[in-house]
C-alpha distance (Angstrom), angle and dihedral (degrees) to the residues before:
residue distance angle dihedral
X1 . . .
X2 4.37 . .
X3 6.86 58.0 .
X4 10.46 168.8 16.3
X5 4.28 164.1 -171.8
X6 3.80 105.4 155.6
X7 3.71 103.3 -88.6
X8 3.67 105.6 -144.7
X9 3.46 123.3 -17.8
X10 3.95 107.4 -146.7
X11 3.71 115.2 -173.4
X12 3.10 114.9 46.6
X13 4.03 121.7 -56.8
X14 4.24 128.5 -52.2
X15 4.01 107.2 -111.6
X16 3.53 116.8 -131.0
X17 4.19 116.9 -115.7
X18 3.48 111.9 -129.0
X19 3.86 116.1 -104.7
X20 4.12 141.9 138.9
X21 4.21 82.7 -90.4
X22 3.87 117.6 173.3
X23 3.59 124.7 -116.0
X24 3.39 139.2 -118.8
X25 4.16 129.1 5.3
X26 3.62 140.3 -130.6
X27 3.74 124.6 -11.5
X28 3.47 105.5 -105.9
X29 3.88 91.7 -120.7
X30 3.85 80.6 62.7
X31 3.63 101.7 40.5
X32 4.32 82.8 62.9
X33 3.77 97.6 46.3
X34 4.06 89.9 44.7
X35 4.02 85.9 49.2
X36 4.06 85.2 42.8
X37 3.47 96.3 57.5
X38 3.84 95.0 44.9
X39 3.86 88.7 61.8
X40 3.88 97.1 38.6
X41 4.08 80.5 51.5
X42 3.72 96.4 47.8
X43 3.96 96.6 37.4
X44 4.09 78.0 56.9
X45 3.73 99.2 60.5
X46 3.53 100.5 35.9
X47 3.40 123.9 176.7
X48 4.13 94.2 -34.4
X49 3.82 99.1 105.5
X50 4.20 84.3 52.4
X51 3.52 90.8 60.9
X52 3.64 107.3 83.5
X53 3.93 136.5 77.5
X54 3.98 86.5 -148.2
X55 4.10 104.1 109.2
X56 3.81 90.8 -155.1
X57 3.98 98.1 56.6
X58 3.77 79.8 46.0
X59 3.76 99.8 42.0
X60 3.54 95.3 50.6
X61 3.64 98.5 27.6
X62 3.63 121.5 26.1
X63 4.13 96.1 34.9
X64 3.90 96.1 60.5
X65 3.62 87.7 55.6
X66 3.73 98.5 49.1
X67 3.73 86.6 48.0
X68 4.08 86.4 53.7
X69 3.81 92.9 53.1
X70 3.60 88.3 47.1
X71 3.95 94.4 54.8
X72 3.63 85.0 41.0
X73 3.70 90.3 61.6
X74 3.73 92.8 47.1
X75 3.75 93.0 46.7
X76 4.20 94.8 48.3
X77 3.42 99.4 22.8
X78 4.13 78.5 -142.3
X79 4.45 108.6 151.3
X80 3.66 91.7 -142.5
X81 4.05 92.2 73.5
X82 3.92 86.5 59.0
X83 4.30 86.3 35.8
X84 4.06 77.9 59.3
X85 3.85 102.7 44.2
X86 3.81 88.2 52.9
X87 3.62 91.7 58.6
X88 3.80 92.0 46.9
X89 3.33 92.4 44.5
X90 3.66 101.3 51.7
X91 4.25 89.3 45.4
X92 4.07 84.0 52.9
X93 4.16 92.0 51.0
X94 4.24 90.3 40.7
X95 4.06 78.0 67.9
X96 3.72 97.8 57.8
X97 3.98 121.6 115.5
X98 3.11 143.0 164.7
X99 4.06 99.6 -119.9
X100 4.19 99.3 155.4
X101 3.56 91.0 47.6
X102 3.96 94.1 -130.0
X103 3.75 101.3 123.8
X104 3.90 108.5 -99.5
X105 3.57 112.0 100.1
X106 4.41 102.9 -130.5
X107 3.77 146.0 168.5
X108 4.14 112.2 -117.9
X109 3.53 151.4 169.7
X110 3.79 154.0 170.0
X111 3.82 96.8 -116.1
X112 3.85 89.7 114.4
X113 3.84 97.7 27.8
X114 3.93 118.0 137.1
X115 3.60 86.7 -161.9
X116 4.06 114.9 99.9
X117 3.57 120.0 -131.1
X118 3.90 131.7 -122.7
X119 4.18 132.5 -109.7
X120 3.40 126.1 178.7
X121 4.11 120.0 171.8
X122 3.71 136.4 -173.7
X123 3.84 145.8 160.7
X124 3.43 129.7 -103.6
X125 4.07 110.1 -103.5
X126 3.83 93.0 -131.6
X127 3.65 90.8 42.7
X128 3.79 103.7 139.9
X129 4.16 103.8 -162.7
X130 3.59 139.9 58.1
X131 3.79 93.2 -99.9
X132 3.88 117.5 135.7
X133 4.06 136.4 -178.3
X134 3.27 125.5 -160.7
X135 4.16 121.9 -177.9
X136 3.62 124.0 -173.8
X137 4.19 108.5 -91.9
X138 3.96 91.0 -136.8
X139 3.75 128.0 27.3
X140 3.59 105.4 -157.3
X141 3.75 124.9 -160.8
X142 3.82 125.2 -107.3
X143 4.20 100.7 21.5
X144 3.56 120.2 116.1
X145 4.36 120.3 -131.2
X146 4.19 83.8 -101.3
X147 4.05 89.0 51.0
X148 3.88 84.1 49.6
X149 4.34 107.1 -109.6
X150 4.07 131.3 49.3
X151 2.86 131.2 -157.8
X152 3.95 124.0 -34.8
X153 3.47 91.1 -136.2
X154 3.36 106.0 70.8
X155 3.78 83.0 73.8
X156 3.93 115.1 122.7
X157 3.61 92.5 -168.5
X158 4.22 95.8 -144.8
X159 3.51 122.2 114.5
X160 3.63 116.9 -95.2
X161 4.31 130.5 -141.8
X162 3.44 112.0 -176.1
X163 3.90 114.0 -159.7
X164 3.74 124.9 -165.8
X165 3.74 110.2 -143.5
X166 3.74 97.0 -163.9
X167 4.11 126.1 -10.5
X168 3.83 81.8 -77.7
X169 3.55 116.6 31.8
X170 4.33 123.0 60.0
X171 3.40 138.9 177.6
X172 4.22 132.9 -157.1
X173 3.52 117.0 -135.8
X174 3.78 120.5 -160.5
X175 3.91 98.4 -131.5
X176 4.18 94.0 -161.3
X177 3.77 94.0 45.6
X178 4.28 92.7 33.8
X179 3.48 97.3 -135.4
X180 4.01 142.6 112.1
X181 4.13 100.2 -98.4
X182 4.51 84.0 -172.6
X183 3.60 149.2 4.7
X184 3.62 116.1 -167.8
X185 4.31 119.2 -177.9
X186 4.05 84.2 -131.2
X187 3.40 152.0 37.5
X188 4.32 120.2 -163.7
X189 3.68 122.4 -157.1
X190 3.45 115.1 -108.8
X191 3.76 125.7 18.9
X192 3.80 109.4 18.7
X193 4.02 125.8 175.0
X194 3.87 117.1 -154.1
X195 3.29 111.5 -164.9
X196 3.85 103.7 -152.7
X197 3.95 126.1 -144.8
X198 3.33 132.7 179.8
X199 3.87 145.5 179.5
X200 4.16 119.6 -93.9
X201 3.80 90.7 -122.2
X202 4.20 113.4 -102.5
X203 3.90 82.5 13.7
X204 3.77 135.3 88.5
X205 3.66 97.0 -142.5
X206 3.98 115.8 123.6
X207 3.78 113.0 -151.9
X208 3.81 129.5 171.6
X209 3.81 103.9 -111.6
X210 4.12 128.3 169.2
X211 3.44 117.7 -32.8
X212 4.02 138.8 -163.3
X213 3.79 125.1 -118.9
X214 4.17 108.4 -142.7
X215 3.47 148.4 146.3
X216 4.02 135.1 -136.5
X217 3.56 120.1 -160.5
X218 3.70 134.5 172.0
X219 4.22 114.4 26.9
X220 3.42 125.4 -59.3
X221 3.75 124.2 -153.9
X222 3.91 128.1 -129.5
X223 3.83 105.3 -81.3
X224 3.51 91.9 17.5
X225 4.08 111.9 130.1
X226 3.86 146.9 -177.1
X227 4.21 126.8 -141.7
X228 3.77 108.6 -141.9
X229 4.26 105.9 -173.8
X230 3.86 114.4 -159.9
X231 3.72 127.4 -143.5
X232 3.89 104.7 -179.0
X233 3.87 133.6 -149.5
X234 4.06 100.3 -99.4
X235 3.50 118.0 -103.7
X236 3.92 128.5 -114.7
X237 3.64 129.1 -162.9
X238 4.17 106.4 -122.4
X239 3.62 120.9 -143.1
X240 4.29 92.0 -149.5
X241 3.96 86.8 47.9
X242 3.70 89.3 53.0
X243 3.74 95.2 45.0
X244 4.09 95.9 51.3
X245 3.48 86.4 55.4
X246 3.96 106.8 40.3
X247 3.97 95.3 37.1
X248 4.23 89.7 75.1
X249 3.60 86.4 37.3
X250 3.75 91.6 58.7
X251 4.23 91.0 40.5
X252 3.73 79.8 57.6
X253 3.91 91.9 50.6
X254 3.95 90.9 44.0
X255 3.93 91.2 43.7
X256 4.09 89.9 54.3
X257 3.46 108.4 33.5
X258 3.98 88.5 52.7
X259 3.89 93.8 58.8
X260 4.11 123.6 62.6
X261 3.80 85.4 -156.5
X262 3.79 93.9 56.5
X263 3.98 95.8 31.4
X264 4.08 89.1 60.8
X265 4.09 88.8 59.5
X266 3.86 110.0 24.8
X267 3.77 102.6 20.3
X268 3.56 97.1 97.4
X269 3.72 96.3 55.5
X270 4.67 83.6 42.6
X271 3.94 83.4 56.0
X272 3.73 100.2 46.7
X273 4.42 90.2 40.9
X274 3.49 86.8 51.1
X275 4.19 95.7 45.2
X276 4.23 77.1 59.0
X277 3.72 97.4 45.9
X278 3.96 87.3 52.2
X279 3.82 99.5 46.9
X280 3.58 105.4 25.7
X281 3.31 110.6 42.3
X282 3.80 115.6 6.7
X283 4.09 93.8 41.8
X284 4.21 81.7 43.9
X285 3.72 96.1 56.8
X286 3.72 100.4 44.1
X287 3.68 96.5 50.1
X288 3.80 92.3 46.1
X289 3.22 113.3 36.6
X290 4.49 117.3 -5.3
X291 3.75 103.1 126.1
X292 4.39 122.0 -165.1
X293 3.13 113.2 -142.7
X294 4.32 131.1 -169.1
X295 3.62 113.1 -72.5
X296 3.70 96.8 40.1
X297 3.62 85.7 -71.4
X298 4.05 130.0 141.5
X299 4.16 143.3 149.0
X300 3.69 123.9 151.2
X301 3.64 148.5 -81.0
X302 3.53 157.6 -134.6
X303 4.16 109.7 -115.1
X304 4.17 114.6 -125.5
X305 3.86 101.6 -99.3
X306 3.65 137.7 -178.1
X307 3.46 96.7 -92.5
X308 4.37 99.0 25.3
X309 3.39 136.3 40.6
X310 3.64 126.9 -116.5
X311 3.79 109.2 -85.2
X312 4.08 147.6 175.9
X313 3.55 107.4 -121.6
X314 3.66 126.4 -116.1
X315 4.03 109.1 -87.3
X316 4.11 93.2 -117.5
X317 4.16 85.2 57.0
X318 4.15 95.8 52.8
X319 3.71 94.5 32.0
X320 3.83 90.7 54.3
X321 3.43 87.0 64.6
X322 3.86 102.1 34.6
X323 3.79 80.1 66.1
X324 3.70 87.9 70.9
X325 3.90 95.0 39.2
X326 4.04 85.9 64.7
X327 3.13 93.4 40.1
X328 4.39 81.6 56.1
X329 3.73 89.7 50.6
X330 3.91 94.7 50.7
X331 3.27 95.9 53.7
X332 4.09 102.7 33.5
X333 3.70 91.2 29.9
X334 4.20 81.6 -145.6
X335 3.65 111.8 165.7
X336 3.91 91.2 -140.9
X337 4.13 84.4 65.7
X338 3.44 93.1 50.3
X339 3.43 94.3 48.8
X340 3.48 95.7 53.0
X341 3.84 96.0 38.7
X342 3.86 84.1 53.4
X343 3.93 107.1 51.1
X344 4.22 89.1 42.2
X345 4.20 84.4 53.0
X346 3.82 82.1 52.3
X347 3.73 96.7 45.1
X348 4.16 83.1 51.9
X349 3.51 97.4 50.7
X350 3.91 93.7 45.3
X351 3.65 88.0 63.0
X352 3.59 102.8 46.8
X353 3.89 116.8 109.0
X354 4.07 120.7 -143.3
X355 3.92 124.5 -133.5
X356 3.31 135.4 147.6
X357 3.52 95.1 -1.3
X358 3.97 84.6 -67.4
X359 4.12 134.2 95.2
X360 3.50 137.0 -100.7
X361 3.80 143.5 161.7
X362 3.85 155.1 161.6
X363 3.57 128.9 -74.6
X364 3.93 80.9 -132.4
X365 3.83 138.5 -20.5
X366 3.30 141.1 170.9
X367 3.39 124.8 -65.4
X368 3.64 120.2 155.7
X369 4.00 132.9 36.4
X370 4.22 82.7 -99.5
X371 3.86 99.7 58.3
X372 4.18 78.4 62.7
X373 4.10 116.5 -145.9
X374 3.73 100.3 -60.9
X375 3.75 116.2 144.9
X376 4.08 118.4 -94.7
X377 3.57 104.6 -91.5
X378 4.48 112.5 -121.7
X379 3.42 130.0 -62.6
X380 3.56 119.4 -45.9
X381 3.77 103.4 -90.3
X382 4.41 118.0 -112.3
X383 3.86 81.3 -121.8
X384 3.39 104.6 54.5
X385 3.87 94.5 30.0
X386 3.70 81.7 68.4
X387 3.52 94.4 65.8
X388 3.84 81.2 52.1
X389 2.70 110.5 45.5
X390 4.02 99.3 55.3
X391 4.08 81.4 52.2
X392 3.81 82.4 68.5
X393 3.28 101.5 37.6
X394 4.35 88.7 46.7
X395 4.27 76.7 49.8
X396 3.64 94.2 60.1
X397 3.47 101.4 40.4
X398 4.07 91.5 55.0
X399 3.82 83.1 45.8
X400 3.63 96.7 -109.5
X401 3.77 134.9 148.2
X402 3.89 93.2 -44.9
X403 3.52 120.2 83.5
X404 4.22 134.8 -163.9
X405 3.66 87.6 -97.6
X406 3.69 88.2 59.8
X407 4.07 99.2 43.2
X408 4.39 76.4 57.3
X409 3.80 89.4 52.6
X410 3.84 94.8 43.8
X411 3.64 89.7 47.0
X412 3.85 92.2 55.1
X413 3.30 84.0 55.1
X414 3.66 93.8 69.8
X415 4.07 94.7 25.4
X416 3.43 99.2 45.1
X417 3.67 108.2 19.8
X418 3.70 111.0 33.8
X419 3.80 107.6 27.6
X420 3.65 120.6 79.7
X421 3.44 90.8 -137.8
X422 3.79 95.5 -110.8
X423 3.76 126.2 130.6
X424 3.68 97.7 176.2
X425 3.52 95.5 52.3
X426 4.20 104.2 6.5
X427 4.09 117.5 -170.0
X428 3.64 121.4 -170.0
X429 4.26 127.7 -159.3
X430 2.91 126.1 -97.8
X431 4.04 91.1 -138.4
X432 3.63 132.0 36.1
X433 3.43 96.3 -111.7
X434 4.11 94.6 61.2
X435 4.07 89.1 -93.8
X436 3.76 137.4 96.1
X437 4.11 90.0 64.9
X438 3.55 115.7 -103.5
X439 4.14 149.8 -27.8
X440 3.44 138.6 -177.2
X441 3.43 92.5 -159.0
X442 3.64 99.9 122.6
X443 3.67 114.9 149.6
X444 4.04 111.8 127.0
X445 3.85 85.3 22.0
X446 3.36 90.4 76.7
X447 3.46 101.4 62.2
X448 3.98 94.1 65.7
X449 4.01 81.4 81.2
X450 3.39 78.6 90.2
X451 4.08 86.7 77.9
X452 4.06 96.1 24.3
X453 3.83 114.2 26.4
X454 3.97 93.7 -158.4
X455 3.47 80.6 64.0
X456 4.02 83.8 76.5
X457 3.52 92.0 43.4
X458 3.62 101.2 49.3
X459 4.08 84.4 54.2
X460 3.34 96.0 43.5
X461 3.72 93.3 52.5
X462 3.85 94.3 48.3
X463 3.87 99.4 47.2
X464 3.86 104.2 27.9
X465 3.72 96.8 97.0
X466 4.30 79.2 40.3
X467 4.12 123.6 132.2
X468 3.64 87.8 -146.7
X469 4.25 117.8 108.5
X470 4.02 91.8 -158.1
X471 3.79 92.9 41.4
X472 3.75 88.0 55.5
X473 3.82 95.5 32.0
X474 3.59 89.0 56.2
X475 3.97 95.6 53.3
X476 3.84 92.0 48.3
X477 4.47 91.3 46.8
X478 3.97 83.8 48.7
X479 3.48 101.5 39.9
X480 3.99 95.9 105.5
X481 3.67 86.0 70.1
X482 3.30 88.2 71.8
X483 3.35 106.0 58.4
């Protein structure tokens, strides 16, 4: 979700609302080292949170950073940020499959799966010591190690040998991809974790991937070993995975197909991501599971399952990919994306609350006769009203739905609701509603200091010092706010 400048304002220009803004930005001298450590960040993870075909590691991990290279482009207006999404970009799409068998090529996983997972464990025959492992037979979702499970998707699904070396020392081999997954110097009786890696195949890139839960009691002897076979959770495509990911992608389509200069080297590569976007993932989520709604409303849901009921989804997890869907329409100028980008901006505005002269609004609600009469959950979290958000904001600036008078209510949201009204020492909600304590998570938030320049200020002062390449990415894109 584990993280924007305005990309391209087409239009006409955002006015600015009156208010006592600050002046100015970053020293220059700061405005280099901020940029520096961005790189020196990026150059550090490489291309290792690309290489996976799980839509939550990418979700959460590789679309925030393809969203930082893009706002790094649009803040230095330097080639090698778009050189660098290609590559990441192209690593992501090598990962594709088709693993439901319906047609549309996806990432997935069973982070969010309601479905347990599988364990079966077993000695050796020729095992020679008193050494035992035991595994729990189901892992079911949503129960902490004291309530005894986990979470089912920390299942790898492979089968599992593991080999003891000496009457101390083990290994676990990964029987589909033959190869040790970890050696560890001990093993303690009782409750043991192994925490499983394993190589990308054709690459030598570690990264931690599912791991088992077991325990080994009595003694084994050297050469002794265990079988552990894994039945994972099923995996599901996710629409909010799919639009952290493919919302960059499509800035990067927008940003190349609107300049000769950059069409002539990267437009190739724009055409063939945006082919994908099309068929794979837009043309997958409206036939499976886009919803209309009264009102000329719509967004999409979660299908009635064994294990779940059907369900609307939470607003950050259709807006997330809305963004892309009007980001579709501006550069296709297809009726069908505007149509769709239209009814979800309806569907957001219906369920924002006025007060104060300022928004607020649910994480999720109800909405149709199938999400039953259950009261709204709390106030939409500073997190995930980022995602938001910068669907409203991307609304407004491709003059749908949302109006001025709503980019002022929105940014009284932050100004007058969520701010403590500190510049020397500025503290932001944690909710959108004032509640929940605080976040730093400020991506999309940022870009309302297009209406309120403190806005930029109050960000910049709480992430400067920030870790985070989109935090910091963000600041340096929206920095002409400021000034």
């Amino acid at each position: 979700m584990k993280l924007l400048k305005i990309i391209l304002v087409l239009g006409g220009s955002a006015a600015i609302f009156a208010g006592s803004a600050l002046a100015g930005g970053m020293s220059r001298q700061e405005r280099l080292g901020m940029i520096k450590r961005v790189e020196k960040k990026i150059e550090e993870i490489g291309l290792r949170e690309a290489q996976t075909n799980d839509s939550g590691d990418l979700g959460w991990g590789e679309g925030p950073i393809l969203a930082a290279m893009v706002n790094m482009y649009e803040a230095t207006g330097e080639r090698k940020w778009l050189d660098l999404i290609k590559q990441h970009v192209d690593t992501a799409f090598s990962f594709l499959d088709d693993h439901d068998k319906d047609g549309f090529l996806s990432w997935h996983t069973d982070y969010y799966t309601p479905e347990p997972a599988h364990l079966k464990a077993s000695a050796s025959p020729g095992n020679r010591g008193t050494g035992r492992i035991k595994v729990l037979e189901s892992v079911v979702p949503g129960k902490g190690p004291n309530k005894g499970g986990y979470w089912s998707y920390r299942m790898l699904g492979h089968p599992l040998r593991v080999i003891f070396l000496d009457r101390r020392r083990f290994c676990v081999v990964d029987e589909d991809m033959h190869m040790p997954a970890l050696v560890s110097p001990f093993v303690r009786s009782g409750l043991h974790w192994s925490s499983i890696l394993k190589y990308e195949p054709g690459k030598a890139v570690w990264r931690k991937i599912r791991g088992v839960k077991f325990t080994i009691t009595g003694q084994p002897e050297p050469g002794d070993s265990f079988y552990i076979e894994c039945t994972p959770a099923p995996e599901y495509d996710y629409v909010v995975h799919d639009g952290m990911m493919t919302m960059p992608i499509a800035r990067f389509i927008q940003i190349v197909l609107s300049n000769p200069e950059l069409k002539s080297r990267y437009g190739e590569a724009a055409r063939g991501y945006l082919a994908f976007l099309e068929r794979h993932f837009f043309d997958k989520w409206d036939k499976k599971r886009w919803i209309e709604l009264p009102g000329g409303r719509g967004l999409y849901y979660w299908p009635k399952t064994k294990w779940r009921p059907k369900r609307s989804l939470p607003m950050n997890q259709y807006t997330a990919f809305g963004r892309t869907i009007i980001r579709l329409y501006q550069i296709t100028k297809k009726p069908k994306y505007l149509d769709r980008a239209t009814k979800m901006a309806r569907m957001v505005k219906s369920l924002l609350k006025v007060k104060n002269d300022a928004y607020w609004w649910y994480y999720c609600e109800p909405v149709a006769k199938w999400d039953g009469s259950g009261k709204p959950t709390s106030a939409e979290h500073t997190h995930y009203a980022d995602m938001d958000v910068g669907f409203m904001i991307d609304a407004y600036e491709a003059g749908i739905v949302f109006t001025k008078a709503d980019m002022q209510k929105l940014t009284n949201t932050f100004i007058k609701v969520m701010w403590n009204k500190s510049l020397e020492n500025p503290i932001v909600a944690g909710a959108a509603d004032g509640s929940n304590g605080t976040s730093k998570h400020l991506c999309d938030f940022v870009r309302l200091a297009q209406f309120d320049p403190r806005v930029w200020t109050i960000c910049y002062k709480i992430n400067r010092n920030s870790n985070s390449v989109s935090f910091l990415a963000q600041i340096l894109a929206c920095e002409k706010y400021a000034k």
